[in-house]
N, C-alpha and C positions, 0 to 999 in steps of 0.2 A: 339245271340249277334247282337245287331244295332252298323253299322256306320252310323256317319253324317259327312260330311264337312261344318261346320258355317260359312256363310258369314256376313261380319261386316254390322249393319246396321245405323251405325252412320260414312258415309263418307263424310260427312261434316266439321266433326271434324277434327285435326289436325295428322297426323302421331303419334308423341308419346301420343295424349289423347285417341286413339284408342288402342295401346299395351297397355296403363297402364292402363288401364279400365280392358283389357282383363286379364292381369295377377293377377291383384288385386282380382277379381273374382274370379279367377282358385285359389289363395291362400286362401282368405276370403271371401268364400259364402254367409255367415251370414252378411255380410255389406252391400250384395243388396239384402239377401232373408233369414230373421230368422228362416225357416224353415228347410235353406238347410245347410245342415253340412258336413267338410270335414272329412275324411277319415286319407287320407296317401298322401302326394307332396312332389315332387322332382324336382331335375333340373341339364341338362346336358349345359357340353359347354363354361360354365363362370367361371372367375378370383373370382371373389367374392362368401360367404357361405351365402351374407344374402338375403332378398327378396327385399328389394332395392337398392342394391348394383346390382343388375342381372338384377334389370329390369330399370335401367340408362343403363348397359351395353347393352340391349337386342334394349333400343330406340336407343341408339348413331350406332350402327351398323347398324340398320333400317333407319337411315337416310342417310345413304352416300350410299344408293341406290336411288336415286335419279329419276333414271326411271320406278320405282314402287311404286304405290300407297300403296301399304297395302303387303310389303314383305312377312308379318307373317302371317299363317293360323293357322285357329282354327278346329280343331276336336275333336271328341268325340264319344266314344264307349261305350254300355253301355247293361249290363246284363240284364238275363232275370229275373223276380220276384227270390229274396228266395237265388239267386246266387250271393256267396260273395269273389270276389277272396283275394287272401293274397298279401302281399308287393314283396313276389318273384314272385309272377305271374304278379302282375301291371307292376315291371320289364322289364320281359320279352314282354310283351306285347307293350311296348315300344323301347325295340331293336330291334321287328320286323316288327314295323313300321318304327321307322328312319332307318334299310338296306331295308324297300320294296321301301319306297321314296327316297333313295339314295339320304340320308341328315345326314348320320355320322358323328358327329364332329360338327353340326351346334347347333347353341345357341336351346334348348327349355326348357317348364318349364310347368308341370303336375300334377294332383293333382286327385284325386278320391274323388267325391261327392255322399251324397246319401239325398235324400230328400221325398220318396215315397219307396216304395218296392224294387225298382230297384236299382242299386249301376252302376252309370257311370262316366269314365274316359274323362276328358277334356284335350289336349294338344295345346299348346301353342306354334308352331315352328318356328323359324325363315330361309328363304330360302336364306336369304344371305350369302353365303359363310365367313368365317369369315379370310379365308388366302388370298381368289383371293376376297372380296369385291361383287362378282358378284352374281344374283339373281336367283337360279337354281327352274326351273318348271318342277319337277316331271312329266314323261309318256306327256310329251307337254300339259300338263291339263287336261288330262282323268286319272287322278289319282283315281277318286272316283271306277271306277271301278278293279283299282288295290287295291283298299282298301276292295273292299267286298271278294275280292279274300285271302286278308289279313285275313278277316275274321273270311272263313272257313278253314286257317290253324288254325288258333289260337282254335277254336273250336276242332279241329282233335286235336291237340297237347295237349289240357290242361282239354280236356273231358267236352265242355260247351254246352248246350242243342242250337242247332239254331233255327232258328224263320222259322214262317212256310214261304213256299215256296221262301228259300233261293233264291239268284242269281247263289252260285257256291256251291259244297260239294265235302269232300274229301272223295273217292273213299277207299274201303277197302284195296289196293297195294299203296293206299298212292299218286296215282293221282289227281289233281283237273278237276271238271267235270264241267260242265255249265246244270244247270238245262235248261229244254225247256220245261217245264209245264208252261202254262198259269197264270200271278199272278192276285191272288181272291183282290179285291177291298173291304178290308174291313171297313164296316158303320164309317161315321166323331166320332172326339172325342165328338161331344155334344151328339151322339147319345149314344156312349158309356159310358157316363156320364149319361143320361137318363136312361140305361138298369143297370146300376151297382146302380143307387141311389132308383131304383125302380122295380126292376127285370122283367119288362117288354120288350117284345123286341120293338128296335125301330121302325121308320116306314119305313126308309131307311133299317134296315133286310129283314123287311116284304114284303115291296118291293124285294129284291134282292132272296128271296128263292121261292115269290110267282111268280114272273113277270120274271125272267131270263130265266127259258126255254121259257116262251110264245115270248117272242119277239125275242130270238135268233132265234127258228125254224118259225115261222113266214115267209110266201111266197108270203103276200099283206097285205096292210094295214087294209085292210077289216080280215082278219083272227087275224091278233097282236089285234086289237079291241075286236073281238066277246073273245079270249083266256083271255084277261084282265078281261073282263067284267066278267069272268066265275069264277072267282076268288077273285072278289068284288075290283078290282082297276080299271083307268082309264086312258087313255095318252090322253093329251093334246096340243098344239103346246104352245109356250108362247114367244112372240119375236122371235129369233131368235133360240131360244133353245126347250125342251121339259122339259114337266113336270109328272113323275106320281102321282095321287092321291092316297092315302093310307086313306081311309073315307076321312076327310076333310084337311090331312095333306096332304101337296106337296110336293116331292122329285124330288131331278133333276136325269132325265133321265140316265147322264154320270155315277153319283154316285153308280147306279145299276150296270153297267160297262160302258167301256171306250167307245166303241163301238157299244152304244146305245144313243150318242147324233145326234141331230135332222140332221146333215149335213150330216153322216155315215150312216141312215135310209135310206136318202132321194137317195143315192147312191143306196142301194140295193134294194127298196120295189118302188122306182121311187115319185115323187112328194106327197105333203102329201097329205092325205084324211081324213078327217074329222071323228068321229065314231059314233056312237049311241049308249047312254047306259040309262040306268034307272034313272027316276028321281031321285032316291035316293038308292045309293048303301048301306047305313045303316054304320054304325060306326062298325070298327073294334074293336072285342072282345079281349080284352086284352090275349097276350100269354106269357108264362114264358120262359124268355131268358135261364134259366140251370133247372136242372133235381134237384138240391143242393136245400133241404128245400122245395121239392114241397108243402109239405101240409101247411107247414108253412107260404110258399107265397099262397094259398089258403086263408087261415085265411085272411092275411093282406089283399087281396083285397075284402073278405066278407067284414072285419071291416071297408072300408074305402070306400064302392060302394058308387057312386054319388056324392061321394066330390068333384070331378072333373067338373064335370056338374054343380053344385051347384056353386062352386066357378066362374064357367067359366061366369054363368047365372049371377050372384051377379056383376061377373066386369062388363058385357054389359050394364046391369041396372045401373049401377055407371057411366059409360060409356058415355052413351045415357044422365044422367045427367050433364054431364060434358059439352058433347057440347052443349047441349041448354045454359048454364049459361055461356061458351063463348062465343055463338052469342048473347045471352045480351052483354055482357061485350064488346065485339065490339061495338055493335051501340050505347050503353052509349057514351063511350069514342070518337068515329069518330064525333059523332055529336055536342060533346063539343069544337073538337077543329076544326072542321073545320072553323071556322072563322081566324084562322090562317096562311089560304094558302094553296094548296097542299103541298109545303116542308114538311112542319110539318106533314102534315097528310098522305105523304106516311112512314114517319119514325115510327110513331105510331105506324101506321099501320105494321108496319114491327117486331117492337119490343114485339108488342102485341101479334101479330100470334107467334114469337120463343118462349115466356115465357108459350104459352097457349102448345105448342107444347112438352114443355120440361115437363108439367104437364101429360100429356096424353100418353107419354112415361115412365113416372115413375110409373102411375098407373099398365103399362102391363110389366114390368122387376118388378114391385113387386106379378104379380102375377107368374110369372114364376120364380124367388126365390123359392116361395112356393113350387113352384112341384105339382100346384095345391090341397096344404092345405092338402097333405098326408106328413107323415114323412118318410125321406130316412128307407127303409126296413132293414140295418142293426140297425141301429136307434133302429125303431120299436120292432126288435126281442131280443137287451139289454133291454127295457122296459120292455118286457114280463121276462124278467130272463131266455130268452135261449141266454146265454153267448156259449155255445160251436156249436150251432146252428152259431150265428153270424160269431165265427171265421170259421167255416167252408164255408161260403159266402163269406165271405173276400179272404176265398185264395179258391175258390169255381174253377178256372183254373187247380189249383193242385189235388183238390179230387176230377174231374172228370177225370183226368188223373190215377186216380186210382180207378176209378169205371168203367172205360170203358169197353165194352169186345168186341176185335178185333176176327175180324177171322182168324187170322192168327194164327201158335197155338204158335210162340214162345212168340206173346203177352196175348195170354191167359194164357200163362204160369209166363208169368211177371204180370198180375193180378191177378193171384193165390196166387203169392210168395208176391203182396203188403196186400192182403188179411188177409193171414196169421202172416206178418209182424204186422198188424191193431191189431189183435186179443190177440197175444202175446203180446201186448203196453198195452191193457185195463184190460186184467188179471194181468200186472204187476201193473199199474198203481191205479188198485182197492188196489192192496195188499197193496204199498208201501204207497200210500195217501199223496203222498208230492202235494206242492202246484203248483212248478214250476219243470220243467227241462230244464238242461241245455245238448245239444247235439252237441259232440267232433267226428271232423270227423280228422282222422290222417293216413296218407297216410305212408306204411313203405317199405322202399327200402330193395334189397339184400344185399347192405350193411351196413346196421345198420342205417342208418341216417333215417329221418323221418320225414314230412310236415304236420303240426298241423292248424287247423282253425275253431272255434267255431260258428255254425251255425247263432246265436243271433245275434252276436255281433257288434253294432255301435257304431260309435267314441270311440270307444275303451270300451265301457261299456257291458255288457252281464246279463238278469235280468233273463235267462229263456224264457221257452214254456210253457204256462198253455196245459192242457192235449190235449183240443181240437185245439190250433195251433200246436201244435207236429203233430196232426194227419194230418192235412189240411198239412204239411210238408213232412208229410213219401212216396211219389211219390220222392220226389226232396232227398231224404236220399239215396232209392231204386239205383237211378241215380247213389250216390255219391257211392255208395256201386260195383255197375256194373261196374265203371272206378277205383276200387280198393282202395276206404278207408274203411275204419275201423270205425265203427260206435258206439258211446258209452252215456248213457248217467248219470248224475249229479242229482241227486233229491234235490230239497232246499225245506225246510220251515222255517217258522218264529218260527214257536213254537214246532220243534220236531227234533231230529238228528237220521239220519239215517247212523247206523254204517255201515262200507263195512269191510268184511273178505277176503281176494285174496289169491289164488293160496293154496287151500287146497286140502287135497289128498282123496280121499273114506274116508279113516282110520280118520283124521283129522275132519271131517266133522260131523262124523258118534260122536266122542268125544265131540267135540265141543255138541251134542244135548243131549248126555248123560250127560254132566256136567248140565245141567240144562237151557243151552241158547236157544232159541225159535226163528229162522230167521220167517222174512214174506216171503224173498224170497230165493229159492235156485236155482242159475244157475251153466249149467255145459259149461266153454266158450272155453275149448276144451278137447279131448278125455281124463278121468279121470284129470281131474283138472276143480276145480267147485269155484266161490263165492256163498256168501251169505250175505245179510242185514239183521242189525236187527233195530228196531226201538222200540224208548224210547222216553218218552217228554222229553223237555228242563223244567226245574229246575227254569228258572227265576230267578238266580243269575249272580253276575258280572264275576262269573268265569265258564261260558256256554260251552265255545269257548273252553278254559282249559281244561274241564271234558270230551266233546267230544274227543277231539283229544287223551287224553290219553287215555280211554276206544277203541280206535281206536288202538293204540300203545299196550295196555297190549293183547288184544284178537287175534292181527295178530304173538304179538309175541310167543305165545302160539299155535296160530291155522292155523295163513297162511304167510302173507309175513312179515319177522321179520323187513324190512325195510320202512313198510306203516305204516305214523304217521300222518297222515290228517283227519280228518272228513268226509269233503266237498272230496269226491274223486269219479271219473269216474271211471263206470266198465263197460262192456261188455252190447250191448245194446240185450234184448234176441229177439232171431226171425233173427238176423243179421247173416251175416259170420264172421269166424274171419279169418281174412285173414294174418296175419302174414307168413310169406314167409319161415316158417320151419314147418307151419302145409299144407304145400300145398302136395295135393294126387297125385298121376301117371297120374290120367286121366285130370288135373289141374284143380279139384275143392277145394274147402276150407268146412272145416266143420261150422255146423251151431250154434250159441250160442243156447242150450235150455232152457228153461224152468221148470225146475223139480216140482218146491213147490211156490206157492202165495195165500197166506191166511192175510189176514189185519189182524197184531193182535202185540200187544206190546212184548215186552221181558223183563218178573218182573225181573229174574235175574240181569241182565244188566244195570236197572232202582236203585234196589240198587248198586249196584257198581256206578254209579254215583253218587248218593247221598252220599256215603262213601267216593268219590274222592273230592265231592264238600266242606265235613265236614275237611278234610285233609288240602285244598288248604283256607277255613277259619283260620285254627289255624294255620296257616302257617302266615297267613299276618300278627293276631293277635302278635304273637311271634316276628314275626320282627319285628311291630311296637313298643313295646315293649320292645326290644331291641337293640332301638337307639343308639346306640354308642357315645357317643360326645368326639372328639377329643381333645388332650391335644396337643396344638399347642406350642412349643417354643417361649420363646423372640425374636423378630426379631425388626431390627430398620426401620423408614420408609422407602420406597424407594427399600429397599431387594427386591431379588426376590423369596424368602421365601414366605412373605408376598403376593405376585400375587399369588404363589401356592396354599394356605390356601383359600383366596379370591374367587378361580377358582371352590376350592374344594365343599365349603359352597353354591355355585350357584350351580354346578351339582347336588348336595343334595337334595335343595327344589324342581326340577325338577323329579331325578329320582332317584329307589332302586338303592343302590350300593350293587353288587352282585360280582362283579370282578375287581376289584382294579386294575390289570393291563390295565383293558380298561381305567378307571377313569385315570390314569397316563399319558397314551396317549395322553388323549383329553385335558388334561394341559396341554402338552408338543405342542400339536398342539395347542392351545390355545396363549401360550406364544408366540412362533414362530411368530404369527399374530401380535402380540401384539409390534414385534420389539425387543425382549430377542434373545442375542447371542445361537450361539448354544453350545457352552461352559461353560455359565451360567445355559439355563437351563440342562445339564447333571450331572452339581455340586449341582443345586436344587432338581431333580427327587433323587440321590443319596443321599441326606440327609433328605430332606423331607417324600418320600416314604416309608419308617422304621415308622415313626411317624403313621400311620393310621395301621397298622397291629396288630392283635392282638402277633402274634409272632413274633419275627425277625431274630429267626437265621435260617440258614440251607440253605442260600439265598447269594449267592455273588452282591451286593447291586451297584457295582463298576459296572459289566458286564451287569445288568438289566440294568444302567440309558442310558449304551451307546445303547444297543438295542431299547430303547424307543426311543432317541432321533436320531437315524437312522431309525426309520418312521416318524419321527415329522419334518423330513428336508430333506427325500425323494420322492423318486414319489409317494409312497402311498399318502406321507402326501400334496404333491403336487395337487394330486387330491380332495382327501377331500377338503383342501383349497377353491380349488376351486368350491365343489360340496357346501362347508357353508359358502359362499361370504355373503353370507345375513346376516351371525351373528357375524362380524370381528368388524364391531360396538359396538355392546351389547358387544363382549368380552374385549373392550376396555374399554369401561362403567365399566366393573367387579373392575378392578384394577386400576378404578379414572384416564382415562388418559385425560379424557374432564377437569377434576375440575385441574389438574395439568396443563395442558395448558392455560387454564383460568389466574390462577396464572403467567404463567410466562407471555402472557400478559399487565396483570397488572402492573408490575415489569418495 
């Protein structure tokens, strides 16, 4: 986890066009960046529930501090790749900020953004006291270092991977420590834009793996020289500073580390001294920044030798064109007008160099666009049709975290267990052949309660892992598994339902395969208690969805859980623990989900039962369509509220099946309510009315329904509805003509 504390960079502006800027952002990302999308926001401290209602409140308090420029500070923390926290952790993560700042009670307003891989929180706080008025500065202004301290509890407490070479970590007794290892300076973001769009490493790496021991141990300048040289780099002085050459790329000195800029040399090695090196060190040979797709970035750079060069030689020669046709274009022009005076012709002159300038600049930012006329390398390897290739580049930080192999043996042992984890994924994933999966990690307490969060999932949407980002993922699952959740996954496809059977016993299992059913997969997810899937294509009718879930329903009731009636359902992810907290052992391990049986293969059985269920759920609609009802509605005079009844009735109709008559009762009753019908009238209406749509009527006290109807239709229930179908109080007015009635009196 990064913190940052953001300092405003528009202090020119006014006090509230700086807050409302700020909050406006923290709310609506999208309004300054369509890329970036929020998450979850919230806000502490204010009178008001809406978002400007809080942030009038949040400028008017910010102003009557008067001998602060910028009361309100802006921070932000923000996870690492792949890590998604849930709303109760954003929480939390927020009460432990406002008590580490000793800002309880003061106005802020927060929001969690994600716009790249990463998912970070922005806050929004206000320092002005909101009882004493007064402007309180957190640790006298050395906050920031209470913030990293902040951290690495937040890390300690909620199991979040930290970043390398933290400032502080929490100790196994639950201490915080202060790291004292030296922090590694790692390459600028263009470089890391350059190694990730082209898997090259940059020239600032190259520099820093090849040239850091030589110039650290270095005892004269003459030696830092001869050690560069040996290595095909170069130092240089430049101004005031230094520079290393990397073939013909130059890196600054500091960037290698902090303690290699030309002041700090000159300190320890004594004044500078000049070097000798070879006329020509030769061009560094391209090296592969990860181990992810070596052969593959092989290829890419056979396929693409020389375009670099090619292209670099094409600009110079365009180049070298260029400025010749702008010193024509000078001496045309100067000699035309100098008959004008110098005025005129230092202005030309002036205008003419920035336009020639602004050309000569567009030609070399188009060709470094290009990337020198190669295509970014994940690019390249979806052209080729290595899709699983690609995602494993994309998250290529994560499966090398699980390719690694440490000496140490408890990570060798945590590479074995991601290994095996891998293996058990791709035998599954052969068998079951879904397109996507969705991965549920659920965290279960002692006592019962349980913390749910779907790996995918942005702004609230979740599409799945195609097989190869599951995999580029299973390091960061490994994680979530070691800090105690529960790992599961969801197989979707478009064109096939994959049933799940739960909680069958040896005996059940063993039935189930006698009766004729064929699983692709058989898991055992703890000691004798096993699922299994079975997988069928979808049918390509409107009743898919239907035929699934009940084939889901008739077979669990039969075989495993008589209470699973979903399709689409999570089971046991195999290779994982299952950790539930009543399968935990003496020695506090948990057993492992296995693997018994994966074989890709249909289940005919199964296939007709849904065809049988699909044949069912046709003459099912057929029949009821078929047998439309049409009601015989009574004489009613205008105006009744008879008449509204009937009216309400005939609009639900064209809408929707009516299957339960006391719901349709209801939604009159809540209907008329809106519409301004006492509640007296309508409980005289539901009672006489309500007989009329029935095919039977007796056996029903007709008198005690209408009061039970109309004690939802004018209580909190119906309170709430109300309020949940504000949108359609219009249209239901529309039903029973209350626009063309008004109209009328109007008129009148």
């Amino acid at each position: 986890m990064i913190v940052k504390k953001i300092r405003s960079t528009k202090a020119e502006k006014p006090k509230a066009w700086q807050i409302g800027d700020l909050v406006d952002y923290i709310r609506f990302p999208h309004s300054r960046n369509p890329q970036e999308k929020i998450e979850y926001a919230g806000g502490r401290g204010f009178l008001s529930a809406t978002h400007t209602g809080q942030k009038v409140e949040m400028i008017a308090l910010a102003r009557e501090s008067v001998r602060s420029d910028m009361p309100v500070q802006h921070w932000m923390f923000s996870w690492q790749e792949g890590e998604q926290p849930s709303r109760e952790q954003v929480e939390e993560v927020v009460d432990m900020f406002m008590e580490k700042m000793g800002l309880l009670g003061h106005q802020t307003i927060y929001g969690v953004h994600y716009d790249t891989d990463n998912y970070h929180l922005h806050i929004a706080v206000n320092r002005t006291n909101p009882e004493t008025g007064k402007v309180v500065l957190p640790f006298n202004g050395l906050d920031i270092q209470e913030a990293h301290k902040l951290v690495a509890h937040i890390e300690g407490r909620q199991g979040w991977a930290s970043e390398e070479n933290p400032l502080y970590a929490v100790l196994e007794n639950g201490e915080l420590a202060r790291r004292r290892t030296a922090r590694e300076i790692k390459p600028k973001q263009a470089a890391l834009d350059f190694e990730h769009a082209t898997g090259e490493k940059s020239a600032q790496r190259i520099a820093q793996e090849r040239g850091h021991s030589a110039i650290k141990n270095a005892k004269s300048w003459a030696e830092l020289h001869e050690k560069l040289a040996a290595v095909g780099l170069r130092f240089e002085k430049k101004g005031s500073g230094a520079i290393i050459f990397v073939g013909e790329i130059a890196v600054k000195a500091s960037s290698v580390d902090r303690a290699f800029s030309m002041g700090k040399l000159c300190k320890k090695l004594g004044d500078f001294e000049e070097g000798t090196y070879p006329d020509v060190l030769g061009k560094v040979a391209p090296e592969p920044v990860s181990s992810v797709n070596l052969g593959e970035w092989k290829a890419y750079q056979t396929a693409f030798a020389g375009v670099s060069n090619n292209a670099k030689a094409a600009e110079n020669a365009e180049l070298v064109r260029m400025k010749e046709r702008h010193r024509d274009e000078r001496k045309r022009a100067l000699s035309r007008l100098a008959r004008y005076g110098l005025p005129v012709l230092n202005i030309a002159r002036h205008c003419l160099m920035a336009q020639q300038r602004a050309e000569r600049r567009s030609l070399r930012s188009g060709r470094k666009k290009a990337r020198g006329g190669k295509p970014r390398f994940e690019t390249w390897l979806r052209t080729q049709g290595l899709f699983q290739q690609a995602d494993r580049w994309r998250h290529r930080a994560a499966w090398e975290q699980a390719r690694h192999t440490p000496s140490a043996p408890q990570r060798t042992a945590q590479r074995a267990e991601a290994m095996r984890e891998l293996e058990d994924f791709r035998r599954y994933a052969d068998a079951v052949n879904a397109e996507r999966y969705r991965v549920t990690c659920i965290k279960m307490d002692e006592d019962g309660g349980k913390k749910t969060f779907i790996l995918d999932r942005k702004g609230g949407m979740t599409r799945g892992f195609s097989p190869g980002e599951l995999e580029a993922h299973m390091p960061e699952m490994l994680r979530f598994q070691r800090r105690g959740e529960n790992i599961y996954y969801t197989p979707l496809s478009d064109d096939r339902h994959h049933i799940l059977i739960d909680d069958m016993t040896r005996d059940s299992l063993k039935r189930l395969q006698e009766d004729g059913f064929r699983p692709a997969v058989v898991l055992e997810s703890s000691p004798g208690n096993y699922q299994c899937l079975l997988t069928i294509p979808k049918l390509g009718t409107e009743f898919d969805r239907d035929v699934g879930n009940r084939i889901t329903e008739r077979l669990n009731r039969e075989y495993g859980d008589k209470k699973l009636c979903g399709c689409i359902h999570p089971h046991r992810a195999p290779g994982f623990e299952n950790r539930r907290p009543k399968h935990r052992r003496e020695d506090g391990s948990f057993p492992q989900v296995k693997l018994l049986f994966a074989e890709r293969r249909e289940c005919g059985k199964a296939l007709a039962l849904a065809r049988r269920i699909d044949r069912e759920y046709a003459e099912a609609t057929k029949k009821r369509q078929a047998e439309q009802r049409t009601f015989q509605t009574p004489d009613f005079s205008p105006g009744d509220p008879a008449a509204a009844y009937y009216a309400h009735l005939e609009n639900i109709r064209r809408h929707l099946t009516i299957e339960d008559y006391s719901r349709v009762d209801a939604m009159i009753a809540l209907r008329m309510r809106s519409n301004g019908h006492s509640r007296e009238r309508v409980e005289e209406t539901i009672r006489i009315c309500a007989p009329t749509i029935r095919e039977t009527q007796t056996g029903r006290n007709w008198q005690r329904y209408a009061e039970r109807t109309v004690n939802y239709a004018f209580g909190p229930a119906g309170d709430r509805d109300l309020e949940r179908n504000a949108r359609y109080r219009e249209l239901w007015g529309k039903v029973e003509g209350k626009e063309e009635k008004e109209q009328r009196i109007r008129m009148k």
